[in-house]
Structure formats: structure tokens, C-alpha cells
C-alpha positions as CSV (number, residue, x, y, z in Angstrom):
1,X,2.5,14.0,-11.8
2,X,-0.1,11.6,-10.6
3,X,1.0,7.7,-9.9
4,X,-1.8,5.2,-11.2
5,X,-2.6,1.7,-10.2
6,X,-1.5,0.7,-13.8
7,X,1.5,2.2,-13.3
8,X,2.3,0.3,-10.4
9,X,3.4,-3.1,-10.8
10,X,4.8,-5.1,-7.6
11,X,6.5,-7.9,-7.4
12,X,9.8,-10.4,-6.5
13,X,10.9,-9.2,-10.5
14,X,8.4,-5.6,-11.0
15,X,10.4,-2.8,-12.1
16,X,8.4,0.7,-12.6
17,X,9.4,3.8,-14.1
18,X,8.4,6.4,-11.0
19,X,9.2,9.3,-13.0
20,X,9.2,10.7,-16.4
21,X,12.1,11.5,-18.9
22,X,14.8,14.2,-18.0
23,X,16.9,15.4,-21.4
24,X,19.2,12.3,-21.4
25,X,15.7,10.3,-23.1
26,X,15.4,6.9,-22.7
27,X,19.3,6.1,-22.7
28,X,20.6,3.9,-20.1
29,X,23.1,6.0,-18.9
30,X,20.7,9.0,-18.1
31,X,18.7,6.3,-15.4
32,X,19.3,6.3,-12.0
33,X,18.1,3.3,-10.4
34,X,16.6,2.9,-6.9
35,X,16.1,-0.5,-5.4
36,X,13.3,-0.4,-3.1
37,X,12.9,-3.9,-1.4
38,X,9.8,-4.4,1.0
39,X,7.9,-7.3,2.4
40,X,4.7,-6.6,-0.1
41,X,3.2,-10.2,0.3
42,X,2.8,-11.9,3.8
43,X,1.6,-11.0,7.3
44,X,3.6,-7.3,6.8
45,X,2.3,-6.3,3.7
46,X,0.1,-3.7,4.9
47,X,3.4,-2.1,6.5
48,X,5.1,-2.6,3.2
49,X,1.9,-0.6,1.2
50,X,2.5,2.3,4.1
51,X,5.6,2.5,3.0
52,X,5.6,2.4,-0.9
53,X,2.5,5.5,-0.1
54,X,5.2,7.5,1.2
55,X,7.6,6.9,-1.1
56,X,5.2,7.5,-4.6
57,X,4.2,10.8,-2.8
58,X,7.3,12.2,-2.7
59,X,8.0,11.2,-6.4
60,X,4.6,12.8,-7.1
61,X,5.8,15.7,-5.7
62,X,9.5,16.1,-6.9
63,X,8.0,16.0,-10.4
64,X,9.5,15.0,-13.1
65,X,13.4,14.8,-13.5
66,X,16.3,14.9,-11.3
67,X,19.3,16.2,-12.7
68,X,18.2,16.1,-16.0
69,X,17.7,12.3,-15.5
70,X,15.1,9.8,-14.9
71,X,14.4,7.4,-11.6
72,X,13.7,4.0,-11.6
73,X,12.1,2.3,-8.8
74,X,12.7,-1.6,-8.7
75,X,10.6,-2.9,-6.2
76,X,10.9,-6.7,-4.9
77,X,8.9,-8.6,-2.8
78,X,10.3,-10.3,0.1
79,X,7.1,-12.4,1.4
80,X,7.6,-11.5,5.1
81,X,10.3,-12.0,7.3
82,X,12.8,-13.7,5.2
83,X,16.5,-12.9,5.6
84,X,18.2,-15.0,2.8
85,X,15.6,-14.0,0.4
86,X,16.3,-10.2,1.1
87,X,20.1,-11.1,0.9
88,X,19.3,-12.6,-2.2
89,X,17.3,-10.1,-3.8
90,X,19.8,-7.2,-2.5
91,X,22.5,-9.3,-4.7
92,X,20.6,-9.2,-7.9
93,X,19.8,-5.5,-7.8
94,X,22.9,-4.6,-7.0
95,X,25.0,-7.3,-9.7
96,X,22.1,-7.6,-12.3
97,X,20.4,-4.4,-12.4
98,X,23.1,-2.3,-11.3
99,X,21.2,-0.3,-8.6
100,X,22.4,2.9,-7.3
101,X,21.3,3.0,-4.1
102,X,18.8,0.5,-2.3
103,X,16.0,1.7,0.4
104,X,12.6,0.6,2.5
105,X,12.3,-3.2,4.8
106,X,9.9,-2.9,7.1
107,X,11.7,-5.6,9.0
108,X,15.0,-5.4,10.9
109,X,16.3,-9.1,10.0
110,X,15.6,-8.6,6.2
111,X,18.0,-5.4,6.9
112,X,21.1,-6.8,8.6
113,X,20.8,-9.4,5.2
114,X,21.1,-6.7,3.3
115,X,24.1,-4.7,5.3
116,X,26.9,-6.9,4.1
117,X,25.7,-6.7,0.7
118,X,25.5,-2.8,0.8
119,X,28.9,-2.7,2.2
120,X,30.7,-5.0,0.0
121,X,29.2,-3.1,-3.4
122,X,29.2,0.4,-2.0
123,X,25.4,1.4,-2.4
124,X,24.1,3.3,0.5
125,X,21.1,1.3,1.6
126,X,18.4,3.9,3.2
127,X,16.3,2.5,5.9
128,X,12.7,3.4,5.8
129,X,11.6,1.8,9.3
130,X,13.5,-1.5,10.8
131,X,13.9,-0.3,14.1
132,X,16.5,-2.2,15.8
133,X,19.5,0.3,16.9
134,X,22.3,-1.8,15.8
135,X,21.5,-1.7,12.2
136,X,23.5,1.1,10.9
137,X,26.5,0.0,13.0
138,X,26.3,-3.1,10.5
139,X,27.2,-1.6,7.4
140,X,29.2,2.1,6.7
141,X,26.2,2.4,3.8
142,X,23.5,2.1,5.7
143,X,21.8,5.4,6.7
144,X,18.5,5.6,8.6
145,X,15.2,8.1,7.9
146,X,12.8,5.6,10.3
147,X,13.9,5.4,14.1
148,X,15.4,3.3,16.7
149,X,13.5,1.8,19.5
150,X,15.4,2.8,22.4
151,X,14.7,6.5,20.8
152,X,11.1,5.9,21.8
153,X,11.3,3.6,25.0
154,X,13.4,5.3,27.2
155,X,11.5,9.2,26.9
156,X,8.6,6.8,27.6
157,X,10.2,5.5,30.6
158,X,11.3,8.8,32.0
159,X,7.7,10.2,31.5
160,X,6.1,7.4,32.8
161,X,8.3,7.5,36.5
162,X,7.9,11.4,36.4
163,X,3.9,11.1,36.8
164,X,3.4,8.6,39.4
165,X,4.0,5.2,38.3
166,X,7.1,3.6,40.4
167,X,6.3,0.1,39.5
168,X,6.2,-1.7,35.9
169,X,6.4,-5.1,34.1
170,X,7.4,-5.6,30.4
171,X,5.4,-7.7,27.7
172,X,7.7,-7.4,24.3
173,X,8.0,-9.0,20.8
174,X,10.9,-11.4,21.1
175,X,13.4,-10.9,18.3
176,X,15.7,-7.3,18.0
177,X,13.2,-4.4,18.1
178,X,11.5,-5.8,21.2
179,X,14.5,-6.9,23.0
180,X,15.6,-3.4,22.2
181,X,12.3,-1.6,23.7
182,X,12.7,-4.0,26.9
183,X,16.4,-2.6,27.5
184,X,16.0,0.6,26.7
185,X,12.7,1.0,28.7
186,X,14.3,-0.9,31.5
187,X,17.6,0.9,31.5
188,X,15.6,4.5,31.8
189,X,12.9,3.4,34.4
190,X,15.2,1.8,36.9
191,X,17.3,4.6,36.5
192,X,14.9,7.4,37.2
193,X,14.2,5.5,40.4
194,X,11.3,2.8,39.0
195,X,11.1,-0.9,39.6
196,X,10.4,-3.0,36.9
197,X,8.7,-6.0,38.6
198,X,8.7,-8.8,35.8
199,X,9.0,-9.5,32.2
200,X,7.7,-11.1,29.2
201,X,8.9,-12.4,25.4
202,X,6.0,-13.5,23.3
203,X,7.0,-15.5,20.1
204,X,7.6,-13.1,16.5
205,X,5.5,-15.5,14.7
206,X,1.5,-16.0,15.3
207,X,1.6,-15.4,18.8
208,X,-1.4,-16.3,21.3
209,X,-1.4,-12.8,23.4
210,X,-4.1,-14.3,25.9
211,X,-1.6,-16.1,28.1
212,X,0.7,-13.2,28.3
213,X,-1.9,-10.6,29.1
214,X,-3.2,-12.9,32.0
215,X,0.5,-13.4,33.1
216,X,0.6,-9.6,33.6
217,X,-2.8,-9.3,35.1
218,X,-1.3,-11.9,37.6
219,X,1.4,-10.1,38.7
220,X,-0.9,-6.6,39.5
221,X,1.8,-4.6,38.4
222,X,0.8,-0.6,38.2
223,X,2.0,-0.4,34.7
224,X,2.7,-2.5,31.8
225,X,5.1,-1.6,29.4
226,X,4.4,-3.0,25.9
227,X,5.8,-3.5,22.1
228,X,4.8,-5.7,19.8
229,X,4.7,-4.8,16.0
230,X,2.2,-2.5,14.6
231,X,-0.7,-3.9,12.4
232,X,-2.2,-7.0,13.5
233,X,0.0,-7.7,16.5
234,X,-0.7,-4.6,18.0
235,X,-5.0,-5.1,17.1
236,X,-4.4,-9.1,18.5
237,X,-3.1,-7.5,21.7
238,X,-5.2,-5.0,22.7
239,X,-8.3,-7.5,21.8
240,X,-6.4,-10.0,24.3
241,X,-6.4,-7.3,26.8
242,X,-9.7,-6.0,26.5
243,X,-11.2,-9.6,27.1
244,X,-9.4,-9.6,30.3
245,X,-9.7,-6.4,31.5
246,X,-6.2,-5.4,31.8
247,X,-7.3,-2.1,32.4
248,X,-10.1,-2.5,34.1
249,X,-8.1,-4.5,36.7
250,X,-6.1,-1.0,37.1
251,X,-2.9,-1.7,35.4
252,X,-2.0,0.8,32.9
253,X,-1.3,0.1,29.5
254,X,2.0,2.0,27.9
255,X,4.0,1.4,25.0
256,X,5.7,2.7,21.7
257,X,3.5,4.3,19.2
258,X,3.9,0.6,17.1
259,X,0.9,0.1,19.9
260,X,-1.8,2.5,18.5
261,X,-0.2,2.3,14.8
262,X,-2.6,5.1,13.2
263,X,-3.1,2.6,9.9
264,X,-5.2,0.4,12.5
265,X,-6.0,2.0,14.9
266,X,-9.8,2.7,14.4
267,X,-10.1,-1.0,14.0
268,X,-8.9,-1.1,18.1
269,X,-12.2,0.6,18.9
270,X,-13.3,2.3,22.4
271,X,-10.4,-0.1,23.9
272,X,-7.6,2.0,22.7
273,X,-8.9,5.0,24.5
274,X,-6.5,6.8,26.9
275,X,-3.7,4.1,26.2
276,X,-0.5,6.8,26.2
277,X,2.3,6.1,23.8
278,X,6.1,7.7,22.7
279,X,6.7,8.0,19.1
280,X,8.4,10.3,16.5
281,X,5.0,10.6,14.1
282,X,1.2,10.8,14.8
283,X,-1.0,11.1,11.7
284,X,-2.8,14.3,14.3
285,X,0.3,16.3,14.0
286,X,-0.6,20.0,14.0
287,X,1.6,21.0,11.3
288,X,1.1,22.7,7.4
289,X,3.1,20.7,6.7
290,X,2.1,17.4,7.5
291,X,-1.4,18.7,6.2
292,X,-0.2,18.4,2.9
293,X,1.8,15.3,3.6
294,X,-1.4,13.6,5.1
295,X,-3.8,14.8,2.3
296,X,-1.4,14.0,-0.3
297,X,-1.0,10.6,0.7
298,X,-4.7,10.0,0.8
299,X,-5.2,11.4,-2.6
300,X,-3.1,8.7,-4.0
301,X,-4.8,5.6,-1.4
302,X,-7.5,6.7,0.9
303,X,-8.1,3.0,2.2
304,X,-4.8,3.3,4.8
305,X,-4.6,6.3,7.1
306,X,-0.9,7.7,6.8
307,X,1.1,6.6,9.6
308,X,5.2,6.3,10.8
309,X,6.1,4.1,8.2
310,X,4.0,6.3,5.6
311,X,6.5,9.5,7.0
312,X,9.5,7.1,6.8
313,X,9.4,6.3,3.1
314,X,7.9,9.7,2.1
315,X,11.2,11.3,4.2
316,X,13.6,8.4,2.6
317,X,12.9,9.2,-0.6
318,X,12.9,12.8,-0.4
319,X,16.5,12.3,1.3
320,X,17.6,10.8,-1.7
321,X,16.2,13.2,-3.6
322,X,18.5,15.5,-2.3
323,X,21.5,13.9,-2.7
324,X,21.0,13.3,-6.5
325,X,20.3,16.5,-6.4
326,X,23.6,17.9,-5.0
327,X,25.8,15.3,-6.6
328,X,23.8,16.3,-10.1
329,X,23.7,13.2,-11.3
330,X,26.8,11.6,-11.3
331,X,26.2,8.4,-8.6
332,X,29.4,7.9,-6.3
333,X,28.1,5.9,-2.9
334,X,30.9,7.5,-1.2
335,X,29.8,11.3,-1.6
336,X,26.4,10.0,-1.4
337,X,27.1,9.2,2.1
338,X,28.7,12.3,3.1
339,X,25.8,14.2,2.0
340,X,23.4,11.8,4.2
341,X,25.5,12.2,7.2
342,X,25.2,16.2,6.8
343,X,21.7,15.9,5.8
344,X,18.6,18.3,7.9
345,X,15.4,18.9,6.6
346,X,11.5,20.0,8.0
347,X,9.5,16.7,7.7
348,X,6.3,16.3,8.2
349,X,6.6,14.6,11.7
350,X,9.0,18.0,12.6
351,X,12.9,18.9,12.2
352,X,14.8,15.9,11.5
353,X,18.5,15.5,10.7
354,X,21.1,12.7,10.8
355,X,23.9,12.7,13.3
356,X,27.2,12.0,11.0
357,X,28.5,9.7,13.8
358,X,26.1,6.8,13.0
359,X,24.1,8.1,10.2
360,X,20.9,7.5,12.6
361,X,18.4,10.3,12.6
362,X,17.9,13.1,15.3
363,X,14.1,13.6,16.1
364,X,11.7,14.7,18.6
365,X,9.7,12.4,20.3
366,X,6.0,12.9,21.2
367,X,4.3,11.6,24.2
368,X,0.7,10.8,23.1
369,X,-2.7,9.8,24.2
370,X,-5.7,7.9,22.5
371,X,-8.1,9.9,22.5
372,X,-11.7,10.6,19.9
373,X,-11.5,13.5,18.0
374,X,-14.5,14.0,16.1
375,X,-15.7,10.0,14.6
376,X,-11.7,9.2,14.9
377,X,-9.8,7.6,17.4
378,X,-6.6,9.4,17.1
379,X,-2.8,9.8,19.0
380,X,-3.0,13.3,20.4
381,X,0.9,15.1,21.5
382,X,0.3,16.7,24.4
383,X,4.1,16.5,25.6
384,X,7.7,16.5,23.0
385,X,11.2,15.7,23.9
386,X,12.6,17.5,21.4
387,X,16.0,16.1,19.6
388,X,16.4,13.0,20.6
389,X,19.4,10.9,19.7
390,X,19.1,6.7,19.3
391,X,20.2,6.0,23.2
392,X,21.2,2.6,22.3
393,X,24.1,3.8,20.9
């Protein structure tokens, strides 16, 4: 089943159908109804697009009933970082349009809006990327197909004190993910025997890197550890420390794969070359089946290169395929959630599978250089960690 344009319509009210009709026909009672709420419009709408690719390819590929039932997506649009207006929207899915189950935010404050609202109407609520460990401990419903950020920073740490570097300073986002990548990171490279010799916060919201960078260069640390979220962030920061020579001065440049987000990366140029990253995807995965995942993503929008968030909505909506799937049909958020918290599965980014003890997902973690394959600037594993579990839990 191909997905057109035309069939897409996004917005704070859109609703689409996202597949066709199973033998209940157009009845209300043979719909099941997914609320998927993303930040379309704003600074994060590119991450928001990633994310609705990955999601209409799996419905593209699941074909066309479930159950003998239809899916509808209702997608709304929360502008950017807005926590009452996700609260809000959460509300009305769940009390006007009587969703079943609600999924995707790129964001993690528009997800702990939406916890209590998951909680209190018992819909499990799939996370698709926000980042930030606490989030599933906020709501019983809440189950997680993304990752954490202390999943990423702390192999990162232990690799980086394992090849020579004994000394490092932190530059992070400052609101939950980043704070979360600074612990984490911190935590593991003190531990292994590291000394992390000073820190930086820059602001969430249209942040002026050049000061930071220059901070760091100041201090002549070996290392800098770094987060800051992928898309323009991630281009503003590496353009900051490419006009000051971070890495010409000799300190090395480290961070979670938000860094070299493959969705921008070819617009970082040569200055992204050799900057080593941890993550749980790379669009380069060697893999048949992220092959498949990465051409059929393309076939359906070839202007974004597939990338984490891509994987996370693809792999969140194929989970809840599943669990329609073993509950036939008949929508209890209860046994949806045992089946979540039991859930395994080959993803295109490798074995996942969700530890029942805080429905956070189990997944190896790649160690990764920039490095030009070809005309592409691209994140190439060359080490794995395999199973990791959320550390900040």
C-alpha cells in the first residue's frame, strides 16, 4: 500500500485514515484509533517528519488490516516545545476522539505532559524518541521504542577512558536530555579513572554556541564531551567549532550520535570528519534488514536521509502492531501493556526488546566514526556494546 502526499494531512485538528478497510467496513466500532502527537511546525519539525517517515513505512508495510479492522492515525501538531499544549492535545484525543493508544514527541517535556494524562485514562502512550531516562517512571503506560541518554553516554565514556583520553570537559543542552548525557557521561568517566575538568549548560532555546566553544578551547582540555539536539543545534555547533578550531587546537570532539544526526549530517561538511559518537542507529548499518528499512523509507521521501528518530517511529509502530495483533482487536490498555513489557523483535538498528521492569528498551550501542564513504559523509560502527540497559535507572 503506497502512502501519498494527498493522503497526508497534518495538523493541530488532521486526522488520516493510514490504512484501508478490514471486514468490519467503515463502522465505528471496527476503528482502532492511534494518536500520534509530534511537534510538526517549529524549530523540530524536521525531527517530527523523521518520525511520521518511520511510522507511514511500517503502515506501508503491515498492509492493509489488522485484526480484521482498520487504523486511524490522528496526528496533532504541537508547534515546538510546548508542554501545556501537548497536555492539552493528549486530553482531547483521549476524551473526544477516544484514542486507543497514543505515540511519537520528539521532545521530552511535551512527554512528561502527556504521562499523567496516559495514566489517568489508561492508554499506553509509546515513546518514539524523547530521551530523558525518567520518562517511563512517570506514567505505568508509558513504554519506550527510542532510547535514553545515559544508554548512550556512559559506553561513550567507558570507550573514550579505554583509548587514551584521561581528561575531559562537558558542553550540554541545558534542560533533561542534556543534564542527563552530562551525569551519565560524568558518572562513567570518573569512574573508569577519568577527570572531567569543567563543564558547560548552553540555553534550550536559540543558543549562541560561539562563546561556549571558546570557553572549552580555553580550558585545553583533551576531550570534549558534547550533546546538544540533533538538527540545527548539532549543524550550529559544529559551525561554532569549526571557526574556532576546536580541533585543530587538539581537543577532541565526542558526543552522542544526536551530534552527527544522519538527517544533517552532509550539511556539516569535511568538519564532521573523524568526530566519534555512541548511538543505538546509524543510517550505515550493515544489515538486510535495515536495507529494506532505509530504501523503503526513501521510496516514500527521499529529501531526509533516515536516521534514529526515522528507526524509532518505524519500530513504535510496528510494536503496536503487534500488540493489536495478539489482543485481535479487542483494545484493553492493561493487556496492551503486558504484551509491550514482554515485547523482542529484529529492528533495523539490531535486536531490541523491552525490559518489563521499566518498559525501557534493551539495545546495543554502537561506537561510531565520521568518516566519507563514497560522496557521503556517514557514521561508520566499528565497535558495539551489545545489550545495553538505560543506566540511569
Amino acid at each position: 500500500m503506497k502512502i501519498s502526499k494527498r493522503g497526508l494531512l497534518i495538523g493541530s485538528t488532521a486526522a488520516i485514515l493510514a490504512s484501508g478497510l478490514g471486514a468490519s467496513g467503515a463502522m465505528a466500532e471496527g476503528t482502532i484509533k492511534i494518536g500520534v502527537i509530534l511537534e510538526y511546525s517549529g524549530p523540530f519539525a524536521v525531527q517530527a517528519k523523521e518520525i511520521d517517515n518511520g511510522i507511514n513505512l511500517a503502515l506501508e508495510q503491515r498492509g492493509d488490516s489488522i485484526a480484521g479492522k482498520k487504523i486511524e492515525i490522528i496526528r496533532k501538531d504541537t508547534g515546538g516545545p510546548k508542554p501545556d499544549v501537548a497536555k492539552r492535545l493528549a486530553t482531547e484525543l483521549v476524551t473526544r476522539d477516544k484514542v486507543d493508544m497514543l505515540a511519537g514527541v520528539v521532545l521530552t517535556p511535551n512527554a512528561l505532559a502527556i504521562a499523567d494524562v496516559a495514566t489517568q485514562a489508561k492508554v499506553p502512550f509509546v515513546i518514539m524518541n524523547a530521551a530523558t531516562s525518567i520518562i517511563t517512571a512517570k506514567s505505568p503506560y508509558i513504554v519506550r521504542f527510542s532510547f535514553t541518554l545515559p544508554q548512550v553516554s556512559a559506553p561513550l565514556a567507558e570507550w573514550a577512558f579505554k583509548n587514551g583520553i584521561k581528561e575531559a570537559y562537558t558542553l550540554v543542552s541545558d534542560y533533561g536530555p542534556g543534564l542527563d548525557a552530562e551525569a551519565s557521561f560524568k558518572k562513567a568517566f570518573t569512574a573508569a579513572g577519568g577527570k572531567i575538568v569543567g563543564d558547560v549548560r548552553v540555553p534550550l532555546s536559540n543558543p549562541d554556541f560561539a562563546p561556549y566553544v571558546q570557553r572549552v578551547k580555553d580550558a585545553k582540555p583533551q576531550a570534549v564531551f558534547v550533546f546538544v539536539p540533533a538538527g540545527a543545534q548539532a549543524i550550529g555547533l559544529m559551525k561554532a567549532a569549526a571557526e574556532r578550531e576546536l580541533v585543530k587546537s587538539g581537543i577532541q570532539m565526542i558526543g552522542t550520535g544526536d551530534m552527527t544526526d544522519d538527517a544533517v549530517l552532509q550539511s556539516m561538511g569535511d568538519a564532521a570528519l573523524g568526530l566519534v559518537t555512541s548511538h543505538h542507529y546509524s543510517y550505515a548499518h550493515k544489515s538486510p534488514h535495515n536495507k529494506a528499512f532505509t530504501d523503503g523509507v526513501e521510496a516514500i521521501d527521499n529529501s531526509l536521509r533516515p536516521d534514529f528518530m526515522t528507526v524509532g517511529g518505524y519500530d513504535g509502530m510496528i510494536a503496536i502492531y503487534k500488540v493489536i495483533e495478539q489482543l485481535k482487536g479487542k483494545m484493553d490498555g492493561d493487556k496492551a501493556m503486558a504484551i509491550f513489557k514482554s515485547m523482542k523483535f529484529e529492528s533495523p538498528r539490531g535486536p531490541i526488546a523491552i525490559d518489563p521492569a521499566t518498559r525501557d528498551i534493551v539495545q546495543d550501542v554502537y561506537i561510531r566514526r565520521v568518516e566519507k564513504v563514497g560522496d557521503k559523509l556517514v557514521n561508520v560502527e566499528f565497535d558495539k556494546i551489545p545489550s545495553v540497559k538505560d543506566p540511569g535507572k
